[in-house]
TORDRENTOR-41787 format. One record per residue: residue in three letters; x, y, z of N, C-alpha, C in turn. Coordinates in steps of 0.1 Angstrom, whole numbers, padded with zeros to 4 digits, always signed. Each point is the difference from the previous one (the first is absolute). Layout:
BEGIN
ALAXYZXYZXYZ;...
This chain:
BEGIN
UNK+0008-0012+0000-0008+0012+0000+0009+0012+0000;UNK+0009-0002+0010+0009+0011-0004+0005+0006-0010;UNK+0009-0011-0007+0004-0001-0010-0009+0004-0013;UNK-0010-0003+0001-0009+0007-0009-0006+0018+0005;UNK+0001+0001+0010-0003+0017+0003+0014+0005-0005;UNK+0011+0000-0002+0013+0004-0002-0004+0003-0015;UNK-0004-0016-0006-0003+0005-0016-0008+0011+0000;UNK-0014-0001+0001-0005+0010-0001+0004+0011+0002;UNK+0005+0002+0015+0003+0013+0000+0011+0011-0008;UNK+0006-0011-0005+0015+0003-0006-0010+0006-0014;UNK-0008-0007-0006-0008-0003-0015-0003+0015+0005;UNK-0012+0005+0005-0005+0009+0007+0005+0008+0006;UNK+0012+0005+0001+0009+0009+0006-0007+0005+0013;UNK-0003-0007+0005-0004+0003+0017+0005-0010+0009;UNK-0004+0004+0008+0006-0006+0016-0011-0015+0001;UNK+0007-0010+0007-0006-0013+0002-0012+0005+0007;UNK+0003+0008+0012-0015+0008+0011-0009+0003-0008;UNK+0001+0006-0015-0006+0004-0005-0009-0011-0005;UNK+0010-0006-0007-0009-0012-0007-0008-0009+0010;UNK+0003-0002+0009-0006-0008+0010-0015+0011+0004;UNK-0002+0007+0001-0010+0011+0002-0010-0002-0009;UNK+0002+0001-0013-0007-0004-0012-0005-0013+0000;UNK+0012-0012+0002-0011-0009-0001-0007-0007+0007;UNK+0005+0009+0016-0015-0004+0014-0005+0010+0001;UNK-0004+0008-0016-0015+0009-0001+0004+0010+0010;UNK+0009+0008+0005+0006+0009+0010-0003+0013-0006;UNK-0008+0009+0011+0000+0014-0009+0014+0007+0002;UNK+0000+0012-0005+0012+0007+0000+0010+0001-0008;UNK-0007-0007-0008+0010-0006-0014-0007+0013-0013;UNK+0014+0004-0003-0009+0017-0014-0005-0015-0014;UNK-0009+0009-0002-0006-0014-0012+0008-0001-0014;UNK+0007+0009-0007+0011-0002-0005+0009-0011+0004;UNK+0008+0001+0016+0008-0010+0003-0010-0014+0000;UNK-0011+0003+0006-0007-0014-0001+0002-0007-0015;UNK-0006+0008-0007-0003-0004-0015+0017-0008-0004;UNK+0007+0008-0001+0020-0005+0001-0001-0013+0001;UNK-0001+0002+0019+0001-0019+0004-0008-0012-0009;UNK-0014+0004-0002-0011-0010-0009+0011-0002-0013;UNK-0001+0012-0008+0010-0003-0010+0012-0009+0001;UNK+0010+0000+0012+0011-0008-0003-0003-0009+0002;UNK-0014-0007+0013-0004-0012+0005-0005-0008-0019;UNK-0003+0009-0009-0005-0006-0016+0008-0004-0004;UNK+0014+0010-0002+0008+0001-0006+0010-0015+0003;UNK-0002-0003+0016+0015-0014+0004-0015-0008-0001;UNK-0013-0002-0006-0008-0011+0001-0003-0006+0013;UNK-0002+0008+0009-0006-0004+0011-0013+0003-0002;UNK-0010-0008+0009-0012-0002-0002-0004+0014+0010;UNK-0008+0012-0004+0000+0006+0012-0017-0007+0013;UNK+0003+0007+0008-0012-0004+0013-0012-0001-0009;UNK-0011-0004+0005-0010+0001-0006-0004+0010-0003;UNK-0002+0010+0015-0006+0006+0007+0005+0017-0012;UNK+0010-0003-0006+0003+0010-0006+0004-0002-0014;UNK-0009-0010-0007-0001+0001-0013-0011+0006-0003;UNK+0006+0002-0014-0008+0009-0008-0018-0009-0006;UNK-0005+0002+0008-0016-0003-0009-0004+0002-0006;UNK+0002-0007-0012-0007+0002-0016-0012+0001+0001;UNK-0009+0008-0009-0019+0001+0000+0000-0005-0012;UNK+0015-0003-0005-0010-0016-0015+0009+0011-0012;UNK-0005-0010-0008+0009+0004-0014-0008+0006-0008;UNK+0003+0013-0009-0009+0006-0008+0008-0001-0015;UNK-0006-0002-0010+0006-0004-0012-0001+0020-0008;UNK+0014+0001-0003+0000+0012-0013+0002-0003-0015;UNK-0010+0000-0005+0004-0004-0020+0003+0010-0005;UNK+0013-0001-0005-0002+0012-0007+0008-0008-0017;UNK-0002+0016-0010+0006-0009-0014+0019+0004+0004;UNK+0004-0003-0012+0016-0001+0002+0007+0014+0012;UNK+0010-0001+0003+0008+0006+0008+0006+0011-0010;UNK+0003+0000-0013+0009+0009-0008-0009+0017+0000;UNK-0011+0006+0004-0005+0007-0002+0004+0003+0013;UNK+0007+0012+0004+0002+0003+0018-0009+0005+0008;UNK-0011+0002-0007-0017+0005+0007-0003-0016+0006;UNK+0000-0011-0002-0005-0010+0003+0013+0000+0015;UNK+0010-0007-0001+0007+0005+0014-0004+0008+0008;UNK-0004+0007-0002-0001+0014+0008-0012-0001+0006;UNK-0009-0007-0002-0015-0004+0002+0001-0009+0007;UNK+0009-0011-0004+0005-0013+0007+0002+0006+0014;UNK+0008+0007+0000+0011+0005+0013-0012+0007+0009;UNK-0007+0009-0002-0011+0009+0011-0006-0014+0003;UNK-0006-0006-0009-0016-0007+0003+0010-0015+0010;UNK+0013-0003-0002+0007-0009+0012+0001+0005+0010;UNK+0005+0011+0003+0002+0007+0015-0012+0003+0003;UNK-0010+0005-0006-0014+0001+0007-0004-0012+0005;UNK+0003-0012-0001-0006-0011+0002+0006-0008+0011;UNK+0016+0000-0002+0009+0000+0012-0003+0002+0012;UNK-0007+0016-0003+0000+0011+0011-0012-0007+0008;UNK-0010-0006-0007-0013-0006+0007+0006-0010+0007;UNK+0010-0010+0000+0004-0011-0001-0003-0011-0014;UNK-0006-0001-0009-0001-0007-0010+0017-0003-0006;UNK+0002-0008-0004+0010-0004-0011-0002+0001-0016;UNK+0007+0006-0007-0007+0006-0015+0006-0011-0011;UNK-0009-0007-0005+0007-0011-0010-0002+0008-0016;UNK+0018+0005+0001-0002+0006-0020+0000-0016-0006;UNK-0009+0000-0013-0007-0006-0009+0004+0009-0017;UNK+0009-0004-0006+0003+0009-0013-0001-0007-0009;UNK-0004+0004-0012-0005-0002-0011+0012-0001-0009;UNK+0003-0005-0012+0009-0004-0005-0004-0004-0013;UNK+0005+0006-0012+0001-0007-0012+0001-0009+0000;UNK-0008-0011-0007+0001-0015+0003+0002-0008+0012;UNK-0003+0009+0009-0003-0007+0019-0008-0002+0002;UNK-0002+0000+0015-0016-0001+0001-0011+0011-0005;UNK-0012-0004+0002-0011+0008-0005-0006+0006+0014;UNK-0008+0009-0005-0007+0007+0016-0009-0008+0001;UNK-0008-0011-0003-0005-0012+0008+0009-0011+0001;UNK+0009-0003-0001+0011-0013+0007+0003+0006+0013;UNK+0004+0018+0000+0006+0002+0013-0012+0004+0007;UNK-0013+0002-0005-0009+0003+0013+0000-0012+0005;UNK-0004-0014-0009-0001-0016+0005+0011-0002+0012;UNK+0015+0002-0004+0007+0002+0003-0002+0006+0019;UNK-0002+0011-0001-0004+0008+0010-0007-0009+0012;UNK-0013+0002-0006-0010-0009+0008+0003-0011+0007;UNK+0009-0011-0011+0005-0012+0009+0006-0001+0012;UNK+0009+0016-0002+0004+0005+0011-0004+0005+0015;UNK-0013+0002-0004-0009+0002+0008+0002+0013+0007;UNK+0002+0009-0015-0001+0016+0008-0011+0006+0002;UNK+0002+0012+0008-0011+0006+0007-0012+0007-0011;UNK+0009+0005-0007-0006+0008-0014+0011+0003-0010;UNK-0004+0004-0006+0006+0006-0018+0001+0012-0003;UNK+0007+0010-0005+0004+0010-0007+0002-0005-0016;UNK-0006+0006-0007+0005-0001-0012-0002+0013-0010;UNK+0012+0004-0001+0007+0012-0004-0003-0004-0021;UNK-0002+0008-0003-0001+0003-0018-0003-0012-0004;UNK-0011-0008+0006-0004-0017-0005-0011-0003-0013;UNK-0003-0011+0001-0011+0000-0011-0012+0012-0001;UNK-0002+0001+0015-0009+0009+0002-0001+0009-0007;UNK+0009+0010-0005+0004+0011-0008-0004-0007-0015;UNK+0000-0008-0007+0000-0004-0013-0015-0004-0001;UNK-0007+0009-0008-0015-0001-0002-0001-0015-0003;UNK+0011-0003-0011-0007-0014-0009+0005-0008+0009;UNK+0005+0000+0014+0001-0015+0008-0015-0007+0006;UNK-0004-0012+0001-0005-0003+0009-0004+0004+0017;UNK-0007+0010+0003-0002-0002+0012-0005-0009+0010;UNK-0003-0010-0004-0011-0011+0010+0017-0007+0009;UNK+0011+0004-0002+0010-0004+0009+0002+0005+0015;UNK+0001+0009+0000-0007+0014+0010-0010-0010+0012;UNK-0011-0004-0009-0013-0003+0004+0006-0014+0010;UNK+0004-0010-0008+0006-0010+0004+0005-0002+0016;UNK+0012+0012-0002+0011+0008+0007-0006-0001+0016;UNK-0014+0011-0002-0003+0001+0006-0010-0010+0010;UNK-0010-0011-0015-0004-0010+0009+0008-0008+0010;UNK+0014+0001-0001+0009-0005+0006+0004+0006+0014;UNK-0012+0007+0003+0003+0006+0009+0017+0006+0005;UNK+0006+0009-0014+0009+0006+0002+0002+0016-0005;UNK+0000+0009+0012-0001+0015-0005+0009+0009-0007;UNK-0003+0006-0011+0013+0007-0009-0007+0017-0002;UNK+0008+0004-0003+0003+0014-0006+0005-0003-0011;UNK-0002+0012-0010+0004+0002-0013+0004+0016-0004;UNK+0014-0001-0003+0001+0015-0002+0008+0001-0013;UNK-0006+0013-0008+0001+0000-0016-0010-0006-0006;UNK-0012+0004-0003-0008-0006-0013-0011-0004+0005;UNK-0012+0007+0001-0013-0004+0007-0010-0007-0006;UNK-0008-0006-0003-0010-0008+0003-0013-0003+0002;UNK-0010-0003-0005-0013+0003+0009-0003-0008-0003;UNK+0006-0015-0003-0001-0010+0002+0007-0009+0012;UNK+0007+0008+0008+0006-0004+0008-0003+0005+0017;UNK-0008-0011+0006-0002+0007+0015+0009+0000+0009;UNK+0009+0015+0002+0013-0003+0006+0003+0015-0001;UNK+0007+0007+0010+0005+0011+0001+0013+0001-0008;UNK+0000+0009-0013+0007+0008-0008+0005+0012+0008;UNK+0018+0006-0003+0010+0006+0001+0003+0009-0014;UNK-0003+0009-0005+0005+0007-0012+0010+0011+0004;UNK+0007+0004-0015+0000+0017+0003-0008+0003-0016;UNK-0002+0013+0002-0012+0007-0004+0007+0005-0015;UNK-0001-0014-0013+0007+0003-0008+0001+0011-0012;UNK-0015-0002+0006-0009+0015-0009+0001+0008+0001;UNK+0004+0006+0013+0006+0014+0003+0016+0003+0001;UNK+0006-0013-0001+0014-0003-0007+0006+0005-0011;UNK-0007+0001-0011-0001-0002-0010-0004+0017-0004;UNK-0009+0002+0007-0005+0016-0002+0011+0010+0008;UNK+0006-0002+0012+0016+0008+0002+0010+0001-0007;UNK+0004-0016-0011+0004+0002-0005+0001+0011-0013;UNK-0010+0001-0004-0007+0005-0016+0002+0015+0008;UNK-0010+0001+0012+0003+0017+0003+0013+0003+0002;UNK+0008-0005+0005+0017+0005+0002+0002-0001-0019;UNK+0002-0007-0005+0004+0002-0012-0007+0013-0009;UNK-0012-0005+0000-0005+0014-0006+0002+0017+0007;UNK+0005+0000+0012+0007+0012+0004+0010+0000-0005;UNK+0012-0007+0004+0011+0001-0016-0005+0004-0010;UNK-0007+0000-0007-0006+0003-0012+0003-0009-0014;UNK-0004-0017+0011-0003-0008-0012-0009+0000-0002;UNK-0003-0006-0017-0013-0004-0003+0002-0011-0007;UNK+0011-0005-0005-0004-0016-0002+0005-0008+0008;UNK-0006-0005+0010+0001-0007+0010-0003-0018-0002;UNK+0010-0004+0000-0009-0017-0001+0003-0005+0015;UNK-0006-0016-0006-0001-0007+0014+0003-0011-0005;UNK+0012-0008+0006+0008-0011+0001-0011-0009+0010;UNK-0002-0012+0000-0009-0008+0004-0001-0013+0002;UNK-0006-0010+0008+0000-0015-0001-0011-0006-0007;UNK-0003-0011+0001-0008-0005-0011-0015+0008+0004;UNK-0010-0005-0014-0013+0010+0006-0007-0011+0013;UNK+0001-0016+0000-0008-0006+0008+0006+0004+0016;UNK+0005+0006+0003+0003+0004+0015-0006+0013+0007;UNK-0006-0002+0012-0013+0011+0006+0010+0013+0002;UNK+0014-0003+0006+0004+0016+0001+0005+0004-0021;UNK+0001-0010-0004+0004+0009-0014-0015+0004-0005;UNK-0012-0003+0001-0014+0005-0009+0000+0016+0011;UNK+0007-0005+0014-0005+0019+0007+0010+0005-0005;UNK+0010+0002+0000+0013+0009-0002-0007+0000-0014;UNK-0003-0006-0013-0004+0008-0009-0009+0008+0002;UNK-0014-0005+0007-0011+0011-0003+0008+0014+0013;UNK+0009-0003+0008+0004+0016+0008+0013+0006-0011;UNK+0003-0006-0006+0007+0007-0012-0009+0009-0012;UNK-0009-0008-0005-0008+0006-0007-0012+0010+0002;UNK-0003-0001+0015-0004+0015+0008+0010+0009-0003;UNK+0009-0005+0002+0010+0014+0005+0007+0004-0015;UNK-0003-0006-0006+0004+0005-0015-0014+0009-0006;UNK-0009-0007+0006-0019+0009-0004+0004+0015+0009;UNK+0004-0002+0014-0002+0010+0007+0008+0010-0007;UNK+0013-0008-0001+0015+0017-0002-0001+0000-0015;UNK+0002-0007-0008-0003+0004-0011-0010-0004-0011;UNK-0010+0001+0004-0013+0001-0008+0001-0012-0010;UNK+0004-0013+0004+0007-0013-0013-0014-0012+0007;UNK-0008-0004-0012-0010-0006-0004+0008-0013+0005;UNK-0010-0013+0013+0006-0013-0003+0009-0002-0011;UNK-0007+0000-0013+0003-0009-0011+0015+0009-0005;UNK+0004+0013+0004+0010+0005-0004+0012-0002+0010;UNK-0003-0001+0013+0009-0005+0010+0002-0012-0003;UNK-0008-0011-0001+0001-0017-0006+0015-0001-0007;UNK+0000+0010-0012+0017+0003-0005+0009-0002+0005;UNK-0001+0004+0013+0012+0001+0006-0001-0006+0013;UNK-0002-0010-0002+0001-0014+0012+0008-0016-0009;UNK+0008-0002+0006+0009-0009-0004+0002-0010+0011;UNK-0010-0012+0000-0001-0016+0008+0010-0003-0008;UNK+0012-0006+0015+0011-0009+0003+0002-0008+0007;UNK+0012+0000+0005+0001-0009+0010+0007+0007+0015;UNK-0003-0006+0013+0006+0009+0011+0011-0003+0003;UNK+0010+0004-0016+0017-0004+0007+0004+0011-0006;UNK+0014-0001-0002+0012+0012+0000-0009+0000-0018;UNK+0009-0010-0010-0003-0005-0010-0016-0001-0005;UNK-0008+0002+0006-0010+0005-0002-0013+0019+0000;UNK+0011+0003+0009+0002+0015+0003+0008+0008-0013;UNK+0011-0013-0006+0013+0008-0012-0012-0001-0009;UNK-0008-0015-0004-0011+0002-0014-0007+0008+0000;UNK-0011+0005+0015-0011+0010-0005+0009+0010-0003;UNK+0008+0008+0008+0006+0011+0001+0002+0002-0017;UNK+0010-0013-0005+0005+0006-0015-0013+0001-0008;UNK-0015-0007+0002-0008+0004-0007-0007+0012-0001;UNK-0001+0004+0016-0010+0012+0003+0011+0014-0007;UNK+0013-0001+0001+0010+0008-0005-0002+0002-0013;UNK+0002-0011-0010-0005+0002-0014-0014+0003-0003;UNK-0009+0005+0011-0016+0007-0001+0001+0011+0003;UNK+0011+0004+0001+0005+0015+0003-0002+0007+0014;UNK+0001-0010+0010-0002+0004+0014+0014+0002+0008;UNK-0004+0015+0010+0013+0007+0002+0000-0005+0013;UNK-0008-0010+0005-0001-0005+0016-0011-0012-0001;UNK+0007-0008+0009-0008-0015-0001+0001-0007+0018;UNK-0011+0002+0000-0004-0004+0018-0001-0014-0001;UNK+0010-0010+0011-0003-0016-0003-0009-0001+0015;UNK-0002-0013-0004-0006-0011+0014+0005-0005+0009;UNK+0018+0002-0002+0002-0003+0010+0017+0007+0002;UNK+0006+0000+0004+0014+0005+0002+0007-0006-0008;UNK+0000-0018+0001+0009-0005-0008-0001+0005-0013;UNK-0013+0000-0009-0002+0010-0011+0007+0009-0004;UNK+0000+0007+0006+0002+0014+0003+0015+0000-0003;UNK+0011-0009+0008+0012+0001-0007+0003-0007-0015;UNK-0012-0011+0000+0004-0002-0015-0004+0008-0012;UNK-0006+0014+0005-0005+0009-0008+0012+0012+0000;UNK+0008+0000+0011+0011+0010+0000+0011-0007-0009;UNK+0000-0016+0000+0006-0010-0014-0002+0007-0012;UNK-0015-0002-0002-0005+0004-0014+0003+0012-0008;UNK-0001+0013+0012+0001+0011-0004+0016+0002-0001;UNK+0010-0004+0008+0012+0001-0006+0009-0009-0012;UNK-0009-0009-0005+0007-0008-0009-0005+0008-0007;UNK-0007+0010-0002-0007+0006-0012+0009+0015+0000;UNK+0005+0001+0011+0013+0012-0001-0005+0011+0007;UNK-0012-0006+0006-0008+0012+0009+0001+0003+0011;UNK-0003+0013+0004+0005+0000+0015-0011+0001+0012;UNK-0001-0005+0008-0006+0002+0012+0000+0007+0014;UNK-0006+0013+0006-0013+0001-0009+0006+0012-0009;UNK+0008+0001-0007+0004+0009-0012-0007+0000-0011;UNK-0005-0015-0005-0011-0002-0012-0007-0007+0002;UNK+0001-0010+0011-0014-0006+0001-0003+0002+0020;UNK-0007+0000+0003-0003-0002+0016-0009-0014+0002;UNK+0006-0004+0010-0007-0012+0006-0002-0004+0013;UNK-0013-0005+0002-0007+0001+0016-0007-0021+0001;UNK+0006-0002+0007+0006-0009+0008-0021-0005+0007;UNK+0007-0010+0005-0015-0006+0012+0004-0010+0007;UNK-0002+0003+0013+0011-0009+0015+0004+0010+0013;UNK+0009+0003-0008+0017+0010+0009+0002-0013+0009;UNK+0005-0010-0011+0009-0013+0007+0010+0005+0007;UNK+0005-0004+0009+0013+0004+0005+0011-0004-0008;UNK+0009+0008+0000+0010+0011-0008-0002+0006-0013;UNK-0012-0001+0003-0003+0011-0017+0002+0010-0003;UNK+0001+0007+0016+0004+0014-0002+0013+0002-0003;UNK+0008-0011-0001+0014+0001-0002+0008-0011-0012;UNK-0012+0002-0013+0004-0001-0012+0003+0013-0007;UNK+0004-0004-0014+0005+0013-0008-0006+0007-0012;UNK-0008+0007+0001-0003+0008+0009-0010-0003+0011;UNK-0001+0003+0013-0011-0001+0010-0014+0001-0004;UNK-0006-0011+0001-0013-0004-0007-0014+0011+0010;UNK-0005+0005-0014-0010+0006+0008-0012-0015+0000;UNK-0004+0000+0007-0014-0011+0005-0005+0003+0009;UNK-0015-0010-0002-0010+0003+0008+0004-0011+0013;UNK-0003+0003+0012+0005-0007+0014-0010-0008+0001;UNK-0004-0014+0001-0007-0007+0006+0001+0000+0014;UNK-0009+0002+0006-0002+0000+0018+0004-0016+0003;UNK+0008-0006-0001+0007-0014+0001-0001-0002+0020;UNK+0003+0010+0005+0000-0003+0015-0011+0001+0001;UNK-0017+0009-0001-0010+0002+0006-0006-0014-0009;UNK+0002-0004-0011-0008-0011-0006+0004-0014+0008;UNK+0013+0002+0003+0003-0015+0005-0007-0002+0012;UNK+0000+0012+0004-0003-0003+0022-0017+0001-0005;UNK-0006+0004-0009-0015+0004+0000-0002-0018-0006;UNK+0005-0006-0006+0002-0012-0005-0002-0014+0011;UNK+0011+0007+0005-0003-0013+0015-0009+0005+0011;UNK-0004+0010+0004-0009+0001+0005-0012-0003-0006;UNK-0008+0000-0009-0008-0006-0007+0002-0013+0006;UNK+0009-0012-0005+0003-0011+0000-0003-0005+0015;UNK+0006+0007+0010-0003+0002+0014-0010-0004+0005;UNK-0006+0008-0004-0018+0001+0001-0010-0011-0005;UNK+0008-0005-0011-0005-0009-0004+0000-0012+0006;UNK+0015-0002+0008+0006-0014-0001-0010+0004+0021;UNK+0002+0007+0000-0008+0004+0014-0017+0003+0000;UNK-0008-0010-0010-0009+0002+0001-0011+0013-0003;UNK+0004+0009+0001-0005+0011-0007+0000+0004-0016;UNK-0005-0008-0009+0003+0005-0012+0003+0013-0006;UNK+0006+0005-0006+0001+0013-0007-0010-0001-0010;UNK-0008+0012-0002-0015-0003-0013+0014+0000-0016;UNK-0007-0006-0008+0000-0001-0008+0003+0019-0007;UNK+0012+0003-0002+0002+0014-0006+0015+0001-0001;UNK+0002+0011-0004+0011+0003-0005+0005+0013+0003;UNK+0014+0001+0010+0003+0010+0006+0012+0003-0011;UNK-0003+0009-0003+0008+0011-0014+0011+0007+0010;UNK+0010+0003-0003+0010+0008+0002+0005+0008-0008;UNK+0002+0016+0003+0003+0008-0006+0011+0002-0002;UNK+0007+0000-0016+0013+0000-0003+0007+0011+0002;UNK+0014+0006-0001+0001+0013+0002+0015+0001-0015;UNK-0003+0009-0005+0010+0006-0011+0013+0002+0005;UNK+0015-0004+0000+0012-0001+0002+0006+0009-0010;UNK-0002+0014+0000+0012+0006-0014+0014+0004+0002;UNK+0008-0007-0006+0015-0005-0003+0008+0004-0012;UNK+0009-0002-0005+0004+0007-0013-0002-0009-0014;UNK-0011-0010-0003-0002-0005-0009-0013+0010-0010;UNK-0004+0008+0010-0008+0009-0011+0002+0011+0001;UNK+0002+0010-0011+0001+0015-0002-0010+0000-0010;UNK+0001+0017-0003-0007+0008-0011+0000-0004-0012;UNK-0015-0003-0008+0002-0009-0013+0009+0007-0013;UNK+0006-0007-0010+0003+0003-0007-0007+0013-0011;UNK+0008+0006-0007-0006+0008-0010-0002-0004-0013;UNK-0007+0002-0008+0001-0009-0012-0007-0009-0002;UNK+0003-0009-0008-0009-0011-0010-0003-0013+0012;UNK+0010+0003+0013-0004-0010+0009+0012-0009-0002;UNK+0004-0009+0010+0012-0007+0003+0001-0014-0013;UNK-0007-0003-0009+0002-0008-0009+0008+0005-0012;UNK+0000+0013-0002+0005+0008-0009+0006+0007+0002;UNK+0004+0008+0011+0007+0013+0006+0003+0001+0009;UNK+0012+0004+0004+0009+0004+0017-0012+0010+0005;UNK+0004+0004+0011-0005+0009+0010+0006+0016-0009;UNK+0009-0001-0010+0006+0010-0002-0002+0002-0015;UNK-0008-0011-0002-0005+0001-0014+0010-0007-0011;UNK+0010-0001+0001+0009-0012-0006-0010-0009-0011;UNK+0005-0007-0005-0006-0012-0007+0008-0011+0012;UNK-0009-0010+0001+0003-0011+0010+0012-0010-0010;UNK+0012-0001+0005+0011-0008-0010-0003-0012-0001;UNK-0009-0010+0012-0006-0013-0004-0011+0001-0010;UNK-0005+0009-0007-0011-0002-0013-0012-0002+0007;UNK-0004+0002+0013-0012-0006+0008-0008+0012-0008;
């Protein structure tokens, strides 16, 4: 016994008295130093007292799609410590090209016998999926939240941010610059935040500059939500003669600062570009991305508290708590170009040397 308070204490950089205090439950111990001893007692694999282990309230499953997009991390990271913080244990679940599917890992989940489910950007969001999985889920007497992509097929408390008004900061910041051809980089049409972020784009193109659906339609370019999918729309919306192109998501957004300099362009010198996330370190790309901020801390903790409530017998109704995004301006957008517009002409009126 000795010989094992020596380890500890040594692991622990405190006094054997000390450690001996802690683990016959002794007050007077700063909870920091407490916390120390528990750790080294993990660290040399001693089993600690009973009396002072940590009580799990059960395992809660988080799905989310791949890890390459740093908004999903980031979501990961709040909605674990919130759950931590209740006592729960957070089981990440990630989606994978050719991995599992988001029903293997809910199956998955379940076997496991967690408390409930989070599932971050899931089927749910994809109009053309099946909902009756949800339904299943739930006969299974297991409670989830769903954040990104709402539903009214689905009885279960929804997490958004408010893409439609996303979409409309964007267009008003640009149109004070004094653009007017503004496009919109995009993901496919079957996903619920890509049909809002169009229709709050195309308000905000009706509101600031007087542009008919069918003439804003122009200037929306469905891709994909990677770097390399942000470079395609970008180089199309550019050859439509747009001096600023707002994506869906950040990673976009640098593949559109791709696009616009393979083309010889400068940013925001000839073209300006606004971002959607403020992933962490975005502000410290080249140039500093302007984007719109997803509330990533108020969604995650509003996320498990829903779940809370659930797995605690109180259902949350059936609705959808929207979060208001907030505009991040950075040095990826200035004053629009003069002239025929960034397909054809510098900011200084030049002929563009790529023939765009």
């Amino acid at each position: 016994m000795t010989a094992r308070l020596a380890d500890i204490a040594a692991q622990a950089g405190v006094s054997e008295a000390t450690v001996s205090r802690v683990l016959n439950g002794k007050p007077g111990v700063a909870a920091a130093t407490r916390q120390s001893v528990l750790a080294a007692l993990d660290v040399l694999g001693y089993e600690r007292p009973v009396r002072l282990r940590q009580r799990s309230a059960g395992l809660v499953g988080l799905i989310t799609p791949e890890l390459d997009n740093p908004i999903f991390p980031a979501l990961a990271q709040v909605i674990g410590q919130a759950l931590t913080r209740q006592g729960y244990t957070p089981v990440l679940a990630t989606q994978t090209p050719g991995g599992s599917t988001e029903d293997e890992l809910t199956e998955l989940l379940v076997e496991r016998g967690v408390s409930g489910i989070i599932f971050v950007s899931g089927l749910h969001a994809d109009t053309t999926a099946d909902m009756t999985r949800y339904d299943q889920l739930r006969g299974k007497g297991v409670p989830y939240v769903l954040i990104n992509g709402f539903s009214p097929k689905v009885q279960a408390p929804f997490v958004s941010p408010d893409d439609r008004a996303a979409m409309q900061l964007a267009v008003t910041h640009l149109v004070s610059l004094g653009h007017t051809r503004i496009g919109l980089a995009v993901g496919p049409k079957r996903f619920v935040p890509v049909v809002r972020k169009i229709e709050g784009f195309q308000r905000g193109m009706s509101d600031r500059l007087g542009l008919t659906p069918e003439e804003s339609e122009e200037l929306i370019q469905h891709s994909l939500y990677t770097l390399e999918g942000g470079q395609a729309a970008a180089t199309a919306l550019i050859e439509r003669g747009c001096t600023a192109v707002v994506c869906a998501s950040d990673m976009m957004a640098l593949g559109a600062i791709r696009a616009a300099r393979q083309r010889g362009l400068g940013v925001p010198r000839d073209i300006s570009v606004v971002g959607f996330d403020d992933s962490p370190l975005i502000a410290f790309t080249d140039p500093p991305l302007t984007t719109i901020r997803q509330p990533v801390q108020a969604m995650g903790q509003a996320a498990v508290r829903a779940l809370l409530e659930e797995i605690g017998g109180t259902p949350a109704p059936h609705s959808e708590f929207v979060f208001m995004p907030e505009l991040v301006v950075r040095g990826s957008t200035a004053s629009g170009p003069q002239g025929q517009g960034a397909s054809g002409r510098r900011s200084d009126g030049s002929e563009d040397p790529t023939g765009g």
